[in-house]
C-alpha positions in Angstrom: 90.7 105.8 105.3 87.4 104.7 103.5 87.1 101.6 102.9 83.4 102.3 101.7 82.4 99.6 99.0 80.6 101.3 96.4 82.7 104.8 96.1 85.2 107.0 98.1 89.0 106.3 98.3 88.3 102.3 97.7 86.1 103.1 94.3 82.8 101.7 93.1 82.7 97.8 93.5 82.3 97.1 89.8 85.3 98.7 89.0 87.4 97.3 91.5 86.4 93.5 89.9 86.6 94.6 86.2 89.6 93.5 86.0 89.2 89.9 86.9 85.6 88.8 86.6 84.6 88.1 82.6 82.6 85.9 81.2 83.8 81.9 81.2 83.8 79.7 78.3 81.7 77.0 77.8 82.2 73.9 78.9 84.0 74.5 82.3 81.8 76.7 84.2 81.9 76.0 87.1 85.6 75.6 87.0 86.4 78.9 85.8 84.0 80.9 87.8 85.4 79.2 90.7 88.7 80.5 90.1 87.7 83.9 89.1 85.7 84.2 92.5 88.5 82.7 94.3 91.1 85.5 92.7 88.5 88.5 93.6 89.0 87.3 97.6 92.8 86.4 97.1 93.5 89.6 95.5 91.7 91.3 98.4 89.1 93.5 95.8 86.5 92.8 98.5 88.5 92.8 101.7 87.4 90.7 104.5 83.8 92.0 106.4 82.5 92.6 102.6 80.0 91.4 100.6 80.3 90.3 96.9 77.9 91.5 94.1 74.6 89.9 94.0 73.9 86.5 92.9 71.8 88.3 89.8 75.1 90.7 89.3 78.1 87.6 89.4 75.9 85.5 87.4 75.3 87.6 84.6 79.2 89.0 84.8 80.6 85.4 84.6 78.2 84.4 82.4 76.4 81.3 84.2 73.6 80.6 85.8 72.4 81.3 89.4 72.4 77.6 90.4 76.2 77.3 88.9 76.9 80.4 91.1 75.4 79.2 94.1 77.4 75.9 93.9 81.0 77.6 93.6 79.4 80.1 96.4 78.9 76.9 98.6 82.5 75.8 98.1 84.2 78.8 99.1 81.6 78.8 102.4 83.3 74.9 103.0 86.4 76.3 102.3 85.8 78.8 105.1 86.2 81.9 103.2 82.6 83.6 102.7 79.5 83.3 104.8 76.0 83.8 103.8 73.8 85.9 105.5 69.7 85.9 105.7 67.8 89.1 105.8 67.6 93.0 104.4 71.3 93.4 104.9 72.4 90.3 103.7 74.5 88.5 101.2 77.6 86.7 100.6 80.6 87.9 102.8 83.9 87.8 102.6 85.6 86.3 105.8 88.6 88.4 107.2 91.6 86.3 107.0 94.4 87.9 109.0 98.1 86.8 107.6 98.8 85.2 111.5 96.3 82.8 110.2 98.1 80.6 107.8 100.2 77.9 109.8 103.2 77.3 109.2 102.4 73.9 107.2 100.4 75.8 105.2 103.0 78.3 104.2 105.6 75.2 103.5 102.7 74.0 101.2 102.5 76.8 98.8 106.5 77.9 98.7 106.8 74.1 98.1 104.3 73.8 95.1 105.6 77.4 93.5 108.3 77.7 91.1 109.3 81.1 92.6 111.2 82.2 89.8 108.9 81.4 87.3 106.2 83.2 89.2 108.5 86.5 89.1 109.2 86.8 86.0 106.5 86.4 84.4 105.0 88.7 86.7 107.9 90.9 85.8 107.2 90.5 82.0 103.4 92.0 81.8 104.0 94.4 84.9 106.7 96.1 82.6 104.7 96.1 79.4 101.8 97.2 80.8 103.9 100.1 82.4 105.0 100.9 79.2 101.7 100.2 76.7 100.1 102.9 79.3 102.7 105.4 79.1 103.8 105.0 75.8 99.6 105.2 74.4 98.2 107.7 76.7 95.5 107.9 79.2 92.5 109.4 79.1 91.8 112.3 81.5 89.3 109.9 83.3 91.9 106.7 83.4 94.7 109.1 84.4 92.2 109.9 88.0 91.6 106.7 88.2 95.6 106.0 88.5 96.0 108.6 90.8 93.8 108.0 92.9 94.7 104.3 93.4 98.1 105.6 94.0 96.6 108.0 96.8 94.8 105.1 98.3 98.5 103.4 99.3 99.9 106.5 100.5 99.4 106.6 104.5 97.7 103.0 104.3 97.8 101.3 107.6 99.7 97.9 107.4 96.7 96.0 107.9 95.5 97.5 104.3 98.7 97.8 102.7 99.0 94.9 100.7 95.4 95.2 99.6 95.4 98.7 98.1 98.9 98.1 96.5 97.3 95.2 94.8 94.6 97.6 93.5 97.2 100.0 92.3 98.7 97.6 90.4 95.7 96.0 89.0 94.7 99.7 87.9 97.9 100.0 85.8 97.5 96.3 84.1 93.7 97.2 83.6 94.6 100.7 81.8 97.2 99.2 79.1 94.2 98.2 77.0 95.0 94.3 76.7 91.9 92.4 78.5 94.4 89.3 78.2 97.2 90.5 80.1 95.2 91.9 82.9 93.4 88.8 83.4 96.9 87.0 83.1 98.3 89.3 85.5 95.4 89.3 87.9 96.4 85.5 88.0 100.1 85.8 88.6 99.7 88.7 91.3 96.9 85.8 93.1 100.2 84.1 93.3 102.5 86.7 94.2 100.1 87.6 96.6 99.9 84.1 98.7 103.8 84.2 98.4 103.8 87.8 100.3 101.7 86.6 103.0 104.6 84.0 104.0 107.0 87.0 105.0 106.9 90.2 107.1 105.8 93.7 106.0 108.8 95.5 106.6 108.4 99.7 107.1 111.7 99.9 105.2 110.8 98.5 102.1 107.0 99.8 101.9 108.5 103.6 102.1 110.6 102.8 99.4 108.0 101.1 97.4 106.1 103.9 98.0 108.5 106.0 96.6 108.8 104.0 93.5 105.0 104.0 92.8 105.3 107.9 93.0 108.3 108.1 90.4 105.8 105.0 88.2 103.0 106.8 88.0 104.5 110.5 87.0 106.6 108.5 84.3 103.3 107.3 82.8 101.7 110.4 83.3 104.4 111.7 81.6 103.8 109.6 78.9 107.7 108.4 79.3 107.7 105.0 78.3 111.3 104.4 78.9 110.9 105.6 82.5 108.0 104.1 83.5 109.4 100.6 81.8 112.4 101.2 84.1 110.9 102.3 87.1 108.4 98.9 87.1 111.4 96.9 86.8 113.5 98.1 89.4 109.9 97.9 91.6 109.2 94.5 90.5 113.0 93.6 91.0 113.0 95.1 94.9 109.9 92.5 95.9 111.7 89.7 93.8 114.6 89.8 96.2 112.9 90.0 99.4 111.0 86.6 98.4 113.8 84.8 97.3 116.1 86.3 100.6 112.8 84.6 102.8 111.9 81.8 100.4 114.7 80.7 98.3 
């Protein structure tokens, strides 16, 4: 599998971030680029051993200037999740971060400081309407590749990437529903769902299942059955509900 940064099976870079970086409002900056960047390496949209945009490229996408950029850059290097690097080839990286990683304080932390219910449905809520919205208003030819092909990027993922690319397939579908706000609201919630994931085991079982759901997802929007794809999201989104609360609960 490719995991090429600027085009084959993972798609161009820009795209892959469109639905999360946007420009911050005045007044808190720092604060909301911060979290933006901070949702791009949560979400995995530039997996671990990649490098971000350029400092030119973030700035003018979040609307800031370079020094503001290079001060949230410098917290995420404390924090131990990017490196810079000097030279032709260099850049800001992301620093791979395998699941094994996170201690077992650290997992207490965050099931501790989530309301897991609330975190599920809303997630529920906009992964349902967005299912819908795109099925029920049509894609494009181009936006209809675009959600195959993020499907096709799942489909004989190795475990390592899994989690990753399904994240991308899903981000695709919020993206494609036409409502800037509930793909930035659902990039949000999915950061979440994401870090709650990490804190239980990929089981084989469940990912061929969810595979199978994705298939039947995407030819109900294709379809343009709205009913069908509504359905199909919320028996998807119900199946991962169950497995956190049976680990977390």
């Amino acid at each position: 599998m490719s995991l090429d940064p600027e085009g084959g099976l993972e798609g161009r870079l820009e795209d892959r971030l469109t639905p999360v970086l946007r420009p911050v409002r005045a007044g808190n900056g720092f604060e909301e680029a911060l979290e933006q960047i901070l949702q791009v390496v949560r979400l995995g949209l530039v997996p671990g051993g990649e490098r971000l945009p350029a400092e030119r490229e973030l700035a003018e996408r979040l609307g800031i200037s370079r020094v503001t950029l290079r001060e949230v850059l410098k917290v995420l290097q404390d924090q131990g999740l990017v490196e810079s690097r000097r030279g032709r080839y260099g850049g800001t990286f992301v620093l791979p971060r395998a699941a094994g990683d996170l201690g077992e304080g650290e997992l207490r932390r965050r099931i501790a400081e989530v309301d897991i219910e609330d975190v599920l449905r809303f997630r529920e809520v906009l992964e349902v309407g967005a299912a819908g919205l795109c099925a029920a208003h049509g894609l494009t030819d181009e936006q209809a590749d675009r959600l195959r092909e993020a499907l096709a990027r799942t489909q004989d993922a190795p475990l390592t990437d899994y989690r990753r690319l399904d994240t991308l397939l899903h981000l695709t579908l919020a993206e494609l529903c036409g409502s800037p706000t509930l793909t930035a609201q659902y990039a949000a919630v999915r950061a979440t769902v994401n870090d709650l994931l990490d804190c239980i085991p990929l089981l084989v079982r469940n990912l061929e299942h969810s595979q199978r759901q994705h298939s039947a997802l995407v030819e109900a929007v294709l379809d343009g059955d709205a009913d069908g794809a509504r359905e199909m999201m919320r028996e998807h989104c119900g199946g991962t509900a169950a497995l956190l609360r049976g680990f977390l609960a």
